[in-house]
C-alpha positions in Angstrom: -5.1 14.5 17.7 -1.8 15.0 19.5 2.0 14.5 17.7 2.1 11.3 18.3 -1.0 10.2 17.0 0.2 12.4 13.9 3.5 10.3 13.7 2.0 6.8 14.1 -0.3 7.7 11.2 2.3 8.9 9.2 4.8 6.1 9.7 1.7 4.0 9.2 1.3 5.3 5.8 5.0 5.0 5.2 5.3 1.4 5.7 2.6 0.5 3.5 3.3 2.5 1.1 7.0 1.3 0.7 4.6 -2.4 1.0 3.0 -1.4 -1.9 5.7 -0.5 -4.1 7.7 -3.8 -3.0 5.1 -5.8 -4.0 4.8 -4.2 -7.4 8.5 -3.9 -8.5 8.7 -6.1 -11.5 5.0 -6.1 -12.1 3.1 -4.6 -15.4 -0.3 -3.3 -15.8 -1.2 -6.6 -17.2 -0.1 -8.4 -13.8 -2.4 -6.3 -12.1 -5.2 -7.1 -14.2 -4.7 -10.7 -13.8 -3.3 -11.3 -10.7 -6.3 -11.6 -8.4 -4.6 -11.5 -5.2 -2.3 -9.0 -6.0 -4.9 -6.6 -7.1 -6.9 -7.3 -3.7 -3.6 -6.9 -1.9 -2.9 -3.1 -3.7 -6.3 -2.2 -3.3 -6.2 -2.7 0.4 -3.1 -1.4 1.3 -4.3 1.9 -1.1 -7.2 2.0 1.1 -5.6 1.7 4.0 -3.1 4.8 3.0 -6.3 6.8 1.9 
């Protein structure tokens, strides 16, 4: 893998991490346990990072 492979997958990680976050500001456990799309959407993006 050269740098720049490195730094794609790193910025790649970066943006949907920060994705994650936005789209959990504001939100409690409870939201996540009863907000189907939103716990799809978090799983994903987690999986994606991962």
């Amino acid at each position: 893998m050269s740098r720049h492979d490195i730094e794609i997958v790193l910025n790649q990680i970066r943006s949907h991490s920060s994705e994650a976050i936005e789209l959990t500001n504001g939100k409690s456990r409870n939201d996540l346990d009863t907000d189907r799309l939103l716990n799809l959407t978090l799983t994903r993006l987690l999986e994606i990072i991962g």
